[in-house]
VEXDO-491749 format. One record per atom (N, C-alpha, C, O): residue number from 1; x negated, y negated, z; atom name; residue in three letters. Coordinates in pm, whole numbers, plus 50000, padded with zeros to 5 digits. Layout:
<rs>
R   seq       x       y       z   atom   type
R   NUM       X       Y       Z     CA    ALA
...
</rs>
This chain:
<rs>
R   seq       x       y       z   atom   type
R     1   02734   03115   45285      N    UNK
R     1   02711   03104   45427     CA    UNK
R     1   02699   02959   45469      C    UNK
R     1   02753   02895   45559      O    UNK
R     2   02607   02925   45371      N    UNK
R     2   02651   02725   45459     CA    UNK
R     2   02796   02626   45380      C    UNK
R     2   02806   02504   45386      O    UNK
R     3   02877   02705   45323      N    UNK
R     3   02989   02643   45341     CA    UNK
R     3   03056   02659   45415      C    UNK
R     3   03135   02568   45441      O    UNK
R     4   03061   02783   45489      N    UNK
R     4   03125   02811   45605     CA    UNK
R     4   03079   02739   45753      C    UNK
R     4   03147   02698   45846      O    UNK
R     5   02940   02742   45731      N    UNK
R     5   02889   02640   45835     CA    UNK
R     5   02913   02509   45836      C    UNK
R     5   02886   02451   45942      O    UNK
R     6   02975   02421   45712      N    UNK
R     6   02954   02282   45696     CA    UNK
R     6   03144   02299   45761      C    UNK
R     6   03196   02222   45841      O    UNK
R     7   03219   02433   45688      N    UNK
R     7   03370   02375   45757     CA    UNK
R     7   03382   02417   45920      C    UNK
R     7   03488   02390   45976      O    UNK
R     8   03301   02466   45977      N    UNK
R     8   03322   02454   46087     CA    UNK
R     8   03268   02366   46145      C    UNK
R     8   03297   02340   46261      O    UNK
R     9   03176   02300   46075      N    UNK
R     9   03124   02168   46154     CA    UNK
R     9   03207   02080   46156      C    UNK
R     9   03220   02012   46258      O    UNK
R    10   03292   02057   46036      N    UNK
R    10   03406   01973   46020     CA    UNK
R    10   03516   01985   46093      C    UNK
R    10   03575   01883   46129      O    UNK
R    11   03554   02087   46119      N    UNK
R    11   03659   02194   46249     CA    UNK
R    11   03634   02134   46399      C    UNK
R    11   03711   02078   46476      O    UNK
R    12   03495   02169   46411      N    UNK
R    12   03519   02079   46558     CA    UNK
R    12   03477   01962   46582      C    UNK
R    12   03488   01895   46685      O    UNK
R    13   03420   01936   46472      N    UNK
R    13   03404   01750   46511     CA    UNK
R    13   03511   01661   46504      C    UNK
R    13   03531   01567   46582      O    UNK
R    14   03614   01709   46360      N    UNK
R    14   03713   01638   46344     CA    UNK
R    14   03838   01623   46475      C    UNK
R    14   03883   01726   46526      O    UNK
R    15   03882   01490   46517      N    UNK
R    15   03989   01556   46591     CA    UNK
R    15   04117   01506   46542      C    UNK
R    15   04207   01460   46611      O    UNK
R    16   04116   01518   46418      N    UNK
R    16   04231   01540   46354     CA    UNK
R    16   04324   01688   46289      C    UNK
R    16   04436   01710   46242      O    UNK
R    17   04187   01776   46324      N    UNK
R    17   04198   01908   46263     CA    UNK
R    17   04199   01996   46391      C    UNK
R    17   04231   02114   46405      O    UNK
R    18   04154   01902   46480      N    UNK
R    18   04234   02003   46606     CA    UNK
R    18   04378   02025   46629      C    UNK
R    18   04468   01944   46605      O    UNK
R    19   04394   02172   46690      N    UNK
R    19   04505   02172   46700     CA    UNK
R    19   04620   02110   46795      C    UNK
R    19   04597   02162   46904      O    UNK
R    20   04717   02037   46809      N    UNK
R    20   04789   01945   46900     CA    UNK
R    20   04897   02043   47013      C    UNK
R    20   04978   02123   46964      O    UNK
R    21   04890   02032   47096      N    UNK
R    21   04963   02166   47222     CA    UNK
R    21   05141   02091   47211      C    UNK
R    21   05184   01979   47238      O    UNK
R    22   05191   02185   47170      N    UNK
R    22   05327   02176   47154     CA    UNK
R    22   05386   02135   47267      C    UNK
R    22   05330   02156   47375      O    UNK
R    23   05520   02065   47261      N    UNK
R    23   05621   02039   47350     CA    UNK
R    23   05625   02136   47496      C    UNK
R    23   05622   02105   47615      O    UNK
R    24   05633   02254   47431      N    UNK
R    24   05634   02358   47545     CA    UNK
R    24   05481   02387   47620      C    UNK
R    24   05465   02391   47742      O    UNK
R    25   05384   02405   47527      N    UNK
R    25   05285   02406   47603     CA    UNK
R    25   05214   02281   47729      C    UNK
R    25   05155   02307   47834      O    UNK
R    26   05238   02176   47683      N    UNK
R    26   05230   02085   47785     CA    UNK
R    26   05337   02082   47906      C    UNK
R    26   05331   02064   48028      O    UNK
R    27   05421   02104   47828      N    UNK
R    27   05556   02142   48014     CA    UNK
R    27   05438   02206   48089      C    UNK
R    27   05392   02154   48191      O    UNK
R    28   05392   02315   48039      N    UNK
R    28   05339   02422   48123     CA    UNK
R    28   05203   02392   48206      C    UNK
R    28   05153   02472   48286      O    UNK
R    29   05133   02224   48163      N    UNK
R    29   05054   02187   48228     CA    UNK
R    29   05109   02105   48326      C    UNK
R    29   05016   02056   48391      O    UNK
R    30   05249   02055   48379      N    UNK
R    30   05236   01993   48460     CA    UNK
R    30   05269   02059   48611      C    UNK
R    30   05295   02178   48632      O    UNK
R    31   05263   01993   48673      N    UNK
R    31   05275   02038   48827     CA    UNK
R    31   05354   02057   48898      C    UNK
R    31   05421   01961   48935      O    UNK
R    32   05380   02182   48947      N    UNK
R    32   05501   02267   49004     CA    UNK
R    32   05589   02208   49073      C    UNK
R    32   05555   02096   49112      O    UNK
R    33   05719   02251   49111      N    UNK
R    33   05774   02175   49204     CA    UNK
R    33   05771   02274   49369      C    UNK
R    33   05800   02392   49389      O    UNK
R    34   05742   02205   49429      N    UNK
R    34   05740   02290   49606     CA    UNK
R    34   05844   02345   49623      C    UNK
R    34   05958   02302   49607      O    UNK
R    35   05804   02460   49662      N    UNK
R    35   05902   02576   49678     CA    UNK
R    35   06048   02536   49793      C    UNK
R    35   06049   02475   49900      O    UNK
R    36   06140   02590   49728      N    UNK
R    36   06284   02576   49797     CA    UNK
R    36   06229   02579   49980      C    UNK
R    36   06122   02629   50012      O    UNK
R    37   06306   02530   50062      N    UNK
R    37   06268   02555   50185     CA    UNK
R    37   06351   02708   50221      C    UNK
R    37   06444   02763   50162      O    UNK
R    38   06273   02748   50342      N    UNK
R    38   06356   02899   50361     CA    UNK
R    38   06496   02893   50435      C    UNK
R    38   06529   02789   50492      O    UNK
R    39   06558   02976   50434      N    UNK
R    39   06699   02954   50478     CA    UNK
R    39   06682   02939   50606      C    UNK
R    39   06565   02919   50642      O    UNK
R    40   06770   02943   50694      N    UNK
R    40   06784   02890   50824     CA    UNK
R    40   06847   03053   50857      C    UNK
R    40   06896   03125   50771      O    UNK
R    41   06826   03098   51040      N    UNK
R    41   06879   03169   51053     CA    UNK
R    41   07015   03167   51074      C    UNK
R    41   07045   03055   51034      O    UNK
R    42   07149   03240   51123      N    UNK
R    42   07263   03171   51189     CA    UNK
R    42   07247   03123   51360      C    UNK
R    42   07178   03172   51449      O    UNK
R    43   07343   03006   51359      N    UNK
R    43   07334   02972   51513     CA    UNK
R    43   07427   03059   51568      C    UNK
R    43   07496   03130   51495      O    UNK
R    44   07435   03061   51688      N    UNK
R    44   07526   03176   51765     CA    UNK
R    44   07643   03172   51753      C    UNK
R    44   07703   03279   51761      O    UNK
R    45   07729   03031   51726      N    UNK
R    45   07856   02970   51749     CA    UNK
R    45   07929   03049   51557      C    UNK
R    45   08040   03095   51533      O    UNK
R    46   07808   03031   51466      N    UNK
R    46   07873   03101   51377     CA    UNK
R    46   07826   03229   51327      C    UNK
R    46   07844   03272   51214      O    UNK
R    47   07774   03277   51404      N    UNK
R    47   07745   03457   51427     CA    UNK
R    47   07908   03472   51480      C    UNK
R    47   07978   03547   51411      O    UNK
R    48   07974   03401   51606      N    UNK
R    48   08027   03448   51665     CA    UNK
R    48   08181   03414   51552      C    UNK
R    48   08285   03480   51557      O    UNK
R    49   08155   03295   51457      N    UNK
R    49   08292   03319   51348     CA    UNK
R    49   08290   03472   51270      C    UNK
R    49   08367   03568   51260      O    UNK
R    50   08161   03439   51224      N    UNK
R    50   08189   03596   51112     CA    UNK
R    50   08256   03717   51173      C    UNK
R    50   08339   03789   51117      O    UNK
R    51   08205   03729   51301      N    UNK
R    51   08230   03819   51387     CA    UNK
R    51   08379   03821   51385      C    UNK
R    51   08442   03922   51355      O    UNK
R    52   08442   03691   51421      N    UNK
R    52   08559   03721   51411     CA    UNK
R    52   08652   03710   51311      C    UNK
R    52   08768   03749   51326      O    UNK
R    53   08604   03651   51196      N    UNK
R    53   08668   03705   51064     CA    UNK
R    53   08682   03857   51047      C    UNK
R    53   08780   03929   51028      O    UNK
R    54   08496   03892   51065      N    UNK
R    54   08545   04075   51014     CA    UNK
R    54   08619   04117   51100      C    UNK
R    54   08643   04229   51054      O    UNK
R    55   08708   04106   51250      N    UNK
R    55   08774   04198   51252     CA    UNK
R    55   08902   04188   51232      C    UNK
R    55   08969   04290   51249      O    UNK
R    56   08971   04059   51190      N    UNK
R    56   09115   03990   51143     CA    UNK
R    56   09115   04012   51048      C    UNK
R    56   09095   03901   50997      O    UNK
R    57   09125   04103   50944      N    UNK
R    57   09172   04078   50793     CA    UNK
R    57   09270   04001   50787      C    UNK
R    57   09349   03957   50870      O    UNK
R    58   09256   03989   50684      N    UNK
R    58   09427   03910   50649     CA    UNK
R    58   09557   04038   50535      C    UNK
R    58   09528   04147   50486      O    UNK
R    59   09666   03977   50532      N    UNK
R    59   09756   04044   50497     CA    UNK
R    59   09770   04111   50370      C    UNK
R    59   09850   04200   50340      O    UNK
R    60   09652   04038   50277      N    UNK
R    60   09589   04078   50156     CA    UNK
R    60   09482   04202   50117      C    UNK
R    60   09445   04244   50007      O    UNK
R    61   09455   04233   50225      N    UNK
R    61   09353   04359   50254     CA    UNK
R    61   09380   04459   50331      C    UNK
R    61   09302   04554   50344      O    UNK
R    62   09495   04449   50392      N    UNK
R    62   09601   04544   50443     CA    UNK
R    62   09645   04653   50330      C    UNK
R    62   09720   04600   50248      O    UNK
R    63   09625   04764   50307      N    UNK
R    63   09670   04882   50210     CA    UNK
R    63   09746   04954   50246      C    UNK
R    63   09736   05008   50356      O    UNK
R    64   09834   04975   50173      N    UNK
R    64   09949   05097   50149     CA    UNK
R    64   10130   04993   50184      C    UNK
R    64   10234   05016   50247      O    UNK
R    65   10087   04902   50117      N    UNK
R    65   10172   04792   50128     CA    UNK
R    65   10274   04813   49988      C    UNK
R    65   10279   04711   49921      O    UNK
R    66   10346   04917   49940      N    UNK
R    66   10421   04865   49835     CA    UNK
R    66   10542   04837   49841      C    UNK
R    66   10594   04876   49945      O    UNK
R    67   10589   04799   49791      N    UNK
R    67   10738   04777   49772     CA    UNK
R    67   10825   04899   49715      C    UNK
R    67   10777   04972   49628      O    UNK
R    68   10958   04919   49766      N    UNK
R    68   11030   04991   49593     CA    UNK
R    68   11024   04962   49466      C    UNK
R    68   11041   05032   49366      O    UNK
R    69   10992   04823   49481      N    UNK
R    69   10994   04788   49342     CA    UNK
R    69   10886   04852   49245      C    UNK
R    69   10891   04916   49140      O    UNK
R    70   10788   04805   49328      N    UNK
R    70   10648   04865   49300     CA    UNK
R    70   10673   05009   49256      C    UNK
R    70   10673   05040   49137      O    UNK
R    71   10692   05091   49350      N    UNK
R    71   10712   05230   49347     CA    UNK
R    71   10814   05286   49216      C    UNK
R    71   10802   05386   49145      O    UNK
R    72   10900   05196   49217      N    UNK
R    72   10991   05240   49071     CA    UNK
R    72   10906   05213   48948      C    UNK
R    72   10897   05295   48857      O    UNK
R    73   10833   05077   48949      N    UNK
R    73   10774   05053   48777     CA    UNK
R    73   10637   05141   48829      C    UNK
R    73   10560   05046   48811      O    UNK
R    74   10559   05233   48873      N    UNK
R    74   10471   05333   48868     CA    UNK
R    74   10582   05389   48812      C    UNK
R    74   10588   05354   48694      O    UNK
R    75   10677   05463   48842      N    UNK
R    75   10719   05593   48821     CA    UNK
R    75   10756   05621   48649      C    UNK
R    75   10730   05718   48577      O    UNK
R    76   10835   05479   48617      N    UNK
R    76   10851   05443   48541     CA    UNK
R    76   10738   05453   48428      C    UNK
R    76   10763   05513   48324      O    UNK
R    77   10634   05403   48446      N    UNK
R    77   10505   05359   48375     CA    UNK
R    77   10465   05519   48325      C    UNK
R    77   10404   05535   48219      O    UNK
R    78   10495   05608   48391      N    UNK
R    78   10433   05760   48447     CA    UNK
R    78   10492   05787   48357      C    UNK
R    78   10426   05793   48253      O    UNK
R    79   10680   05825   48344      N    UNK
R    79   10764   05901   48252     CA    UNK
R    79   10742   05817   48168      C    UNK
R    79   10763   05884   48067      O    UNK
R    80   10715   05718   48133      N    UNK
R    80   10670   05671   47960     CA    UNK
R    80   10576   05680   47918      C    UNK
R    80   10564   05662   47797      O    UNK
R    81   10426   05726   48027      N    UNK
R    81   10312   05740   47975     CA    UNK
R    81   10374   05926   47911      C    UNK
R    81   10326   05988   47817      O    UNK
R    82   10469   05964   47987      N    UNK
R    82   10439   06165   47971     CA    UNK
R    82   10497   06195   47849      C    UNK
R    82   10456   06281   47771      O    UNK
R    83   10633   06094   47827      N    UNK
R    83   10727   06103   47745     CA    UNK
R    83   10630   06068   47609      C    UNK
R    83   10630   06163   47531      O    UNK
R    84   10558   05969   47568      N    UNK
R    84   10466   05900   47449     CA    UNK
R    84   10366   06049   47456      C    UNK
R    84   10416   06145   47398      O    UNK
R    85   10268   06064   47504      N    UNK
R    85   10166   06212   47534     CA    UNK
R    85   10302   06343   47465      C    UNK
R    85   10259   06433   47392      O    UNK
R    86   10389   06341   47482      N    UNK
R    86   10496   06482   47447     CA    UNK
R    86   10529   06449   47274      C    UNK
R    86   10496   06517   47177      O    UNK
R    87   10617   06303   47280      N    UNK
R    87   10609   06253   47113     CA    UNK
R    87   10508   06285   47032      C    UNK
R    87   10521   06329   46918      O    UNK
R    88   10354   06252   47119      N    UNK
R    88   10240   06217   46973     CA    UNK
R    88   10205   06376   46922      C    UNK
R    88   10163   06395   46807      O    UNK
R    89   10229   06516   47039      N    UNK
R    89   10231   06607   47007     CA    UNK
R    89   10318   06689   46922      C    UNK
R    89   10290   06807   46900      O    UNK
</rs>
């Protein structure tokens, strides 16, 4: 029982035998950075762009746009997917 008492006396007196706060633990003492500011609402002038983007699509978001060409390599793609499915059977 008093060797245990003499190494803990040595434990906290020493401060070489204290323990040293790692790299990461000291990050974690320093002082925050101030929070992002809050966004801004929109001004009217570009409420009134979005507005008119959404109702102009452009020619890229237009659907049911194919070509023949298009329409032949589906068809194509189709009788070689049915024809390979008929072979493997």
């Amino acid at each position: 029982m008093k060797t245990l008492a003499i190494v803990l006396t040595l434990c906290l007196a020493s401060p070489a035998l204290v323990p040293v706060a790692t790299a990461g633990q000291q990050l974690t003492n320093t002082v925050p950075a101030p929070p992002a500011p809050a966004p801004q609402p929109l001004t009217e002038e570009e409420s009134r762009e979005l507005a008119q983007r959404e109702e102009k699509p452009g020619k890229e978001v237009a659907g049911g746009a194919l070509s023949n060409l298009h329409l032949t390599y589906i068809v194509i793609a189709l009788a070689t997917a049915v024809i390979v499915l008929i072979a493997v059977k």
